[in-house]
C-alpha positions in Angstrom: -2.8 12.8 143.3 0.0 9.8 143.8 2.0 12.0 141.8 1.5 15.2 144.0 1.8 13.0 147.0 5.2 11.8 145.5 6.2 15.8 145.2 5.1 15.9 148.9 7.3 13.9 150.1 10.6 14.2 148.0 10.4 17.5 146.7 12.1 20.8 148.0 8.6 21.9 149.4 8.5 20.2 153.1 12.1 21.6 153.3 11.5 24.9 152.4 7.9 25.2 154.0 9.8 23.8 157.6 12.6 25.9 157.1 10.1 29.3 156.2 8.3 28.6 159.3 11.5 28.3 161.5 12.7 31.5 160.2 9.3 33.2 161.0 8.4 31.7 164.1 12.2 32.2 165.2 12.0 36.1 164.4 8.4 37.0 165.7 9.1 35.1 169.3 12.7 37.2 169.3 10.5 40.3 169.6 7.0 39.4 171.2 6.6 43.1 172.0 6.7 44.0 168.1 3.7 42.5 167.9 1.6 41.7 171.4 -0.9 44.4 170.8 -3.0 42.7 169.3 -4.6 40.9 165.5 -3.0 43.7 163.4 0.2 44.3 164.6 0.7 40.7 164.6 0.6 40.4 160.7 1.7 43.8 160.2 5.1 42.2 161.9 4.9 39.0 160.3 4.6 40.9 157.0 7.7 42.7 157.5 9.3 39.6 158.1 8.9 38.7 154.5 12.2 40.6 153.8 13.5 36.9 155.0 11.1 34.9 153.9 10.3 36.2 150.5 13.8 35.3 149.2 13.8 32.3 150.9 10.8 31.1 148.8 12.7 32.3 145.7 16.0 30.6 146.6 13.7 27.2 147.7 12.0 27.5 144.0 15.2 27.9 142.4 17.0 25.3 143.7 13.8 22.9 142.9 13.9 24.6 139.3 17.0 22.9 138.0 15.8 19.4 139.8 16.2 18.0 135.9 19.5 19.3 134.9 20.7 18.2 138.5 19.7 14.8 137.7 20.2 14.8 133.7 17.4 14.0 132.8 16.0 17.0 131.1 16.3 15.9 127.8 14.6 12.7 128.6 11.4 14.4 129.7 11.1 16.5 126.8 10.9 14.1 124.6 7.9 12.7 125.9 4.6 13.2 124.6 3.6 14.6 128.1 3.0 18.3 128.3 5.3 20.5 130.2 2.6 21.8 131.8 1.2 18.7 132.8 4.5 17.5 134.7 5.4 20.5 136.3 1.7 20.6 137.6 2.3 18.9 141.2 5.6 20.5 142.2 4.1 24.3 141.2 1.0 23.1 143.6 3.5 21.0 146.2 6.0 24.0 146.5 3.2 27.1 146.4 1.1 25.1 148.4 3.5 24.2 151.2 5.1 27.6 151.5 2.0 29.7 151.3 1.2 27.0 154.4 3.8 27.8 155.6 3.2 31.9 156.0 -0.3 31.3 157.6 1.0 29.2 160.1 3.7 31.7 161.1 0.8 33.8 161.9 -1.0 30.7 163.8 1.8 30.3 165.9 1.7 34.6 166.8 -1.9 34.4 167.4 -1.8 31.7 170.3 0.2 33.7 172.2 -2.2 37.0 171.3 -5.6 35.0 171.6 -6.5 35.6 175.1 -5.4 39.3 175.4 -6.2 40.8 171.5 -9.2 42.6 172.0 -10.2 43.0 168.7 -9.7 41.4 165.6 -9.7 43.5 162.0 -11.1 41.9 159.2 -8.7 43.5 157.3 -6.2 40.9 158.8 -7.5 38.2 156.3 -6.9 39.6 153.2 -3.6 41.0 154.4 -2.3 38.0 155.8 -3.7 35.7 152.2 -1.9 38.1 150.0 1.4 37.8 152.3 0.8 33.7 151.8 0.3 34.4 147.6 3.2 36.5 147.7 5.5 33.7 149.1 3.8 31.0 146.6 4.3 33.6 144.1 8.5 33.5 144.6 8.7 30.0 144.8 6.9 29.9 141.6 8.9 32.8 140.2 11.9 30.7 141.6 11.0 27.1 140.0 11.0 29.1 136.6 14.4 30.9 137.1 16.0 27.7 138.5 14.8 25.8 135.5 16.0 28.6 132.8 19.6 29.1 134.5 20.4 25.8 136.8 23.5 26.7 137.7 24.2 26.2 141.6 24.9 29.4 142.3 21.6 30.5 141.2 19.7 29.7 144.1 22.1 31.5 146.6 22.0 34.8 143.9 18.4 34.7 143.8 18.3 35.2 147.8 20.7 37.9 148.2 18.9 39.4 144.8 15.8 39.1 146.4 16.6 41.0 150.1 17.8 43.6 147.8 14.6 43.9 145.9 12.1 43.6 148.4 14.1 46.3 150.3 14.1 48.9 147.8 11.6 48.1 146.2 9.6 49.4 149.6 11.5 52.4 150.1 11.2 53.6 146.3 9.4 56.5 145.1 6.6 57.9 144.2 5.2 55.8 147.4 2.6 54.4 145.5 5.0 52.1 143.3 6.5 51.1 146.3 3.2 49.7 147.3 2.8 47.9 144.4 6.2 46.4 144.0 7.1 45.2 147.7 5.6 42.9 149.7 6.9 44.3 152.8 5.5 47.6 152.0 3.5 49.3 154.9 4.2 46.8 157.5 6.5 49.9 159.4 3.9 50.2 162.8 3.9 53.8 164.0 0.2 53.2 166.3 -1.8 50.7 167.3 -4.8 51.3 164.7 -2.7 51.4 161.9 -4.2 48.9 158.6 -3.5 48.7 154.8 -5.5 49.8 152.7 -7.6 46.9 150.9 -6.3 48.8 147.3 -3.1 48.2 148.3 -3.4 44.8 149.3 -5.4 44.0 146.0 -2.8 45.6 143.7 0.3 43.5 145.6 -2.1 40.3 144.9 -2.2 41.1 141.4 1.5 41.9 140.9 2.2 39.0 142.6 0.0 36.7 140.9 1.8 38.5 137.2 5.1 37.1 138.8 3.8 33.6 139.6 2.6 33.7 136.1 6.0 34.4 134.6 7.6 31.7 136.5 5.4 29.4 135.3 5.7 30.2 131.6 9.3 29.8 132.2 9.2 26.9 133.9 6.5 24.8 131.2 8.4 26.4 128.2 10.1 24.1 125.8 11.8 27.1 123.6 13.6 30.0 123.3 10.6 32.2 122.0 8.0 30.7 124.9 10.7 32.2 127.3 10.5 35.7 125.7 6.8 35.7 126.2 6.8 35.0 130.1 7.7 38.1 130.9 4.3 39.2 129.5 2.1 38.0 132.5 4.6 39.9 135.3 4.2 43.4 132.5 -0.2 42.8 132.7 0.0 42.9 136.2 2.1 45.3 136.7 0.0 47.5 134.2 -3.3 46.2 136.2 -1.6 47.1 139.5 -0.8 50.3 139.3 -3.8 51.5 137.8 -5.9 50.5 140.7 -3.4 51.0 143.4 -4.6 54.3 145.3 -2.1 57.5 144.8 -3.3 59.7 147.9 -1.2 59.4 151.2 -3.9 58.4 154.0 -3.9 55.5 152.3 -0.4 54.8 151.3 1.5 56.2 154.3 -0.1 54.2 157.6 -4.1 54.5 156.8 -6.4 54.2 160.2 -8.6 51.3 160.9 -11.7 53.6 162.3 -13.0 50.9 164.4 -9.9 50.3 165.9 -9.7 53.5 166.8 -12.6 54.1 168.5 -12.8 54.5 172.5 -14.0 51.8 174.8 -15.2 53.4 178.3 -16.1 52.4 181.7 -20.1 52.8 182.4 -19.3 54.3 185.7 -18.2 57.7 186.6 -15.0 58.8 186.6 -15.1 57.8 183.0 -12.1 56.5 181.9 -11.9 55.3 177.6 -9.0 53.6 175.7 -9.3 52.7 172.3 -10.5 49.7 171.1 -8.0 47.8 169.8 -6.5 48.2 173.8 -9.9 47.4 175.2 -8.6 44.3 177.4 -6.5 47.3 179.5 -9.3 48.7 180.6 -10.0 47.4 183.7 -6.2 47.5 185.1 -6.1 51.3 183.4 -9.3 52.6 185.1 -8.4 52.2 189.0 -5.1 53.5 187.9 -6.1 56.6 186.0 -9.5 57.1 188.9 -6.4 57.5 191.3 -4.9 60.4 189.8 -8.2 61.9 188.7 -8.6 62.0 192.4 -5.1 63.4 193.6 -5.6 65.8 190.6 -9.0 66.8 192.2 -7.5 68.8 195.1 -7.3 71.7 192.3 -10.1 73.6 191.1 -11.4 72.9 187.6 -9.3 69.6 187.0 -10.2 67.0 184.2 -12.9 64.6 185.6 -12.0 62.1 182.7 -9.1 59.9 181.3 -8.4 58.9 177.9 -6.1 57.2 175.9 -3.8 59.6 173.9 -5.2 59.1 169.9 -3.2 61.5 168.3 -0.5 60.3 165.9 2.2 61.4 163.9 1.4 62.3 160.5 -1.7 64.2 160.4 -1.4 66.9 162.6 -4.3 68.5 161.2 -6.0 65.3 162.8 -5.3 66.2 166.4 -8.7 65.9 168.5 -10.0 69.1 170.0 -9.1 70.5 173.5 -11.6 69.7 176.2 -10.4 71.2 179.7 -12.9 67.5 181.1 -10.4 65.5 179.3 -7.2 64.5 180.1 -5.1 62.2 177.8 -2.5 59.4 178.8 -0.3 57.4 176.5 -1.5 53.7 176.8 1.8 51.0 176.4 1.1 47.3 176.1 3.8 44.6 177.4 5.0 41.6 176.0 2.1 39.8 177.0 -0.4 41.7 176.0 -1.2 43.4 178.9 -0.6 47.1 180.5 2.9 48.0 180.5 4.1 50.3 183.4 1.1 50.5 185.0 3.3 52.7 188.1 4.0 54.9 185.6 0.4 56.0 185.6 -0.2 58.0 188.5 3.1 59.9 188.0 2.3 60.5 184.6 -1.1 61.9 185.6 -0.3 64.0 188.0 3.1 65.4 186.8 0.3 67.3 183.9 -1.4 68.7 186.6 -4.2 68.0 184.6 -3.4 70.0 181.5 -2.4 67.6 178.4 0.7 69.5 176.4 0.1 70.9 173.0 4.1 72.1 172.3 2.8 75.6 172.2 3.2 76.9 175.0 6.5 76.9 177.4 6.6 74.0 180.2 8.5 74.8 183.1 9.5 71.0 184.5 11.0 71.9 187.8 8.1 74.3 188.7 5.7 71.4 187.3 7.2 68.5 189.3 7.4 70.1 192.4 3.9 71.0 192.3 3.0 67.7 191.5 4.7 65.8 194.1 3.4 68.0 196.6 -0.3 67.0 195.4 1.0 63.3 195.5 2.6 63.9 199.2 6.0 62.9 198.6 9.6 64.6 197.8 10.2 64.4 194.0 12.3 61.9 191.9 13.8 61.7 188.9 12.0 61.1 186.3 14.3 58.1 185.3 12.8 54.9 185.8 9.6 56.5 186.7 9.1 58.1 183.1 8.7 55.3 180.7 11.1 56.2 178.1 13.5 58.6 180.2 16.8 57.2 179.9 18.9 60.6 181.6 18.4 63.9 183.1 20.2 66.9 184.8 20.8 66.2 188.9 19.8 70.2 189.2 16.3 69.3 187.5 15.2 67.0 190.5 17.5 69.4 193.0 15.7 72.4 191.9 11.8 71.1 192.3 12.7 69.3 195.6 14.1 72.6 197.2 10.8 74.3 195.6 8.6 71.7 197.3 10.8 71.8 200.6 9.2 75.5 200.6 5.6 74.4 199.7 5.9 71.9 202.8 6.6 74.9 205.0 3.4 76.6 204.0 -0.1 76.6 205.8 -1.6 73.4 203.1 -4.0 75.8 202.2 -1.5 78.6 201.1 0.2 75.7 199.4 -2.5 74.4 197.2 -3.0 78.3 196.4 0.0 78.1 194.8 0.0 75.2 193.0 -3.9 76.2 191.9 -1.8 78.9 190.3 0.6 77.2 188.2 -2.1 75.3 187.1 -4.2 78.2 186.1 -1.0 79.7 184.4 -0.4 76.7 182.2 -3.8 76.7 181.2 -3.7 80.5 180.0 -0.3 79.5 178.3 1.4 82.3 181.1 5.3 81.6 182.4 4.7 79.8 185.3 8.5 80.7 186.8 8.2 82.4 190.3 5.1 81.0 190.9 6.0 78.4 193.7 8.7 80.6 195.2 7.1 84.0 195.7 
């Protein structure tokens, strides 16, 4: 232990552990929105990150590797009855140690920020955020025995560019599947909130990784030429191992769905209004939000009586959620802090569908849309620019167009004018041109 305390305190490891936690603090807190969601996206984020602090645990282990030949005293050591494996024993445990450390506190540091607004909290987040500390251990390892077999002092600075480049492609390589197994950054790329990775693909990095910790070790206890020809064995076992367990269907390679985080939250009262659970702490600043335009939306016959949070996502389209004319579905955004982004945006957003979600297969007319809306809402239209989350630009003859259209409706006995915008409704709904309609 004196000895390990010794590696503690002089060794590369409180270097590289300070300087890995810099670099992942530094990089989450330059993008809190990445990653304010919630549990999951948090170490889906801090996972990505890697592609920094992977190499950086390689470099560190390198640069620690060639300790002896920096100080000459390689030869000395060998010829001591000690075991190699016995003296490299504290720095493989003080540099893993410290820079696996190092990874979970990154994730500490995220999660107080989170704490009070994450809703929900995976368990798959464990075993994803352990294997992303073993993977770090694993190239400083990996490192130490490099550093030891080629202590050069360009090594270390090689190693880290060498390593961005692998982890890199390594994620983007194909058949998916290897990518999975090879790159420790593979499926941190966040397309929804209730995205996971699959516990098979978490296992089969572990034991790839663990196959590379394994071969820097033999190279880093090995005393001769032949012992360093067999260290490449351990990374080729789990390699082998890995790939045979590692799933080969894409709903779990390509951004699988954590079911429970999925699942919708509602209000007990009517009008009901649902989000899904991993935005459950929304709820109560959605629901007055969304009751609002349930209720503008009501001065139309046969309008949706409930809201809920959009689910769909983009690769399955064959998992799209059936139709129900009750429901009406809103995208839900989440700030930097955690809570409801844009919550203005939620009336307009409501009401501009006149209470018909769109599918994409059947023609929109915009003007004839807005105009109608606005005249339910009881003022002139606006751009959608700055109202629109996400609307950077539009035509000046869009916004021209539905305000002279709702100029007209204003002229009209309210009753005649609710007729007509009953009618574009009802249009819409029957997937008919609703051109004309507004203006006859």
């Amino acid at each position: 232990m004196s000895v390990l305390g010794i590696e503690l305190r002089r060794s590369a490891a409180p270097g590289a552990a300070l300087l890995a936690l810099v670099v992942g603090v530094a990089a989450l807190y330059l993008a809190p929105g990445r990653w304010s969601q919630g549990w999951m996206a948090l170490v889906l984020t801090t996972k990505e990150y890697t592609l920094l602090l992977w190499p950086l645990a390689l470099s560190a282990g390198a640069w620690q590797g060639r300790r002896e030949h920096r100080a000459k005293v390689g030869e000395l050591f060998d010829s001591t009855p000690r075991s190699g494996a016995r003296r490299m024993l504290p720095v493989l445990v003080a540099m893993g140690a410290m820079v696996g450390l190092a990874y979970l506190l990154v994730v500490v540091a995220g999660g107080a920020r989170i704490a009070s607004t994450a809703a929900y909290f995976p368990p798959d987040v464990v075993l994803i955020v352990l294997v992303g500390a073993l993977s770090l251990a694993a190239a400083t390892w990996l490192g130490l025995g490099v550093g030891r077999l080629l202590p050069a002092l360009v090594t270390a600075p090689a190693l880290a560019v060498s390593g961005v480049l692998l982890v890199f492609f390594t994620a983007i390589m194909r058949p998916d599947w290897l990518g999975a197994v090879l790159s420790p950054v593979y499926g941190s790329s966040q397309f929804y909130p209730f995205q996971t990775i699959d516990a098979r693909v978490s296992g089969a990095l572990a034991i790839w990784m663990g196959g590379l910790a394994m071969t820097g070790v033999v190279l880093l206890v090995s005393r001769s030429p032949r012992t360093r020809l067999v260290a490449v064995l351990p990374a080729l076992l789990g390699l082998g191992t890995a790939t045979a367990i590692v799933p080969r269907d894409q709903a779990a390679l390509i951004a699988p769905i954590d079911p429970v985080a999925r699942a919708l939250v509602c209000t007990d009262d009517a009008p009901r209004v649902c989000v899904t659970r991993v935005n459950a702490n929304v709820l109560d600043t959605l629901t007055p939000l969304a009751r609002e335009g349930l209720a503008v939306l009501s001065k139309l016959p046969g309008t949706p009586t409930q809201v809920h949070e959009d689910r769909r996502f983009y690769a399955a389209a064959g998992d799209l959620p059936l139709r129900d004319d009750d429901i009406l579905t809103v995208t839900v955004r989440i700030d930097d802090h955690g809570g409801l982004a844009h919550p203005a945006a939620v009336l307009p957003e409501i009401v501009l569908s006149l209470g018909v979600d769109s599918t994409g297969e059947c023609p929109r007319d915009g003007v004839v849309e807005r105009a109608a809306a606005y005249y339910l809402l009881g003022r002139e239209p606006v751009s959608d620019v700055g109202v629109i989350p996400g609307m950077v630009s539009e035509d000046p003859e869009v916004n021209a167009e539905a305000v002279a259209l709702w100029r007209g409706l204003r002229k009209l006995p309210p009753a005649e004018a609710t007729s007509r915008v009953a009618a574009v409704r009802a249009a819409i709904v029957a997937c008919r041109d609703t051109a004309g309609l507004l203006s006859r």
